[in-house]
N, C-alpha and C positions, 0 to 999 in steps of 0.2 A: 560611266566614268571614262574618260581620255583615255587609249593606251600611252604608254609611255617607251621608248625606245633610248636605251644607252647609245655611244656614237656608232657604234661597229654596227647597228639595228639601223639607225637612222643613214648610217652612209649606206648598207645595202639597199634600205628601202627606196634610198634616191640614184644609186645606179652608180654613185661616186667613191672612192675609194676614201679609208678613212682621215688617210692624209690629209685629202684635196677638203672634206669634213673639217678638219684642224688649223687649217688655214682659215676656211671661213670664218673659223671661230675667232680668229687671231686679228683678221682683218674688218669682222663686224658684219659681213659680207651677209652669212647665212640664217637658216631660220632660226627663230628662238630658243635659245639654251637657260633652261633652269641647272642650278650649282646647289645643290646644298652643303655640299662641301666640297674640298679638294679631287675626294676618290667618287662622289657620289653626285652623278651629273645626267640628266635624262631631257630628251627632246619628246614634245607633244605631238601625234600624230595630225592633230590638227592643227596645229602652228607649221607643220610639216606643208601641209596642204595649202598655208594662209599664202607663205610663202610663195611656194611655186606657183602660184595662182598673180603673184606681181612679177613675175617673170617672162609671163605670158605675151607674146611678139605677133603679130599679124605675118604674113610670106613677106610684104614687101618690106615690113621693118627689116625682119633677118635677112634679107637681100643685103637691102642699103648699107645694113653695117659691116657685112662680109666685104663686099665689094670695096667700103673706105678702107677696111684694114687692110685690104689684098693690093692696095692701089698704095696705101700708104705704106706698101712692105717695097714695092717696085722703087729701084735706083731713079733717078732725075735723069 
């Protein structure tokens, strides 16, 4: 069987705090959230994995996009 992690499990597992978790939730952003109700909410450790595994960036990608954002932080 799947372990199951509530959010404060699933944010430490990912290294992020449970906020930044809640947001994801909010914005659609993050891995798969099962709700069975309001109070009773668990993420799959394997949905955990699906996830960060489409996350996944080659050096030169993470390069490319630091440098746009760093270039598009710079004044004209």
């Amino acid at each position: 069987m799947n372990e199951k992690l509530n959010r404060t499990e699933a944010a430490e597992y990912l290294g992020v705090s449970t906020e930044t978790l809640r947001r994801w939730e909010i914005e659609g952003k993050g891995p798969k959230l099962y709700r069975l109700s309001s109070r009773n909410l668990y993420y799959l450790v394997s949905d955990i994995h699906d996830w960060v595994e489409t996350k996944c960036v080659t050096p030169d990608d993470a390069y490319s996009e630091h440098k746009t954002n760093s270039e598009a932080a710079r004044p004209a």
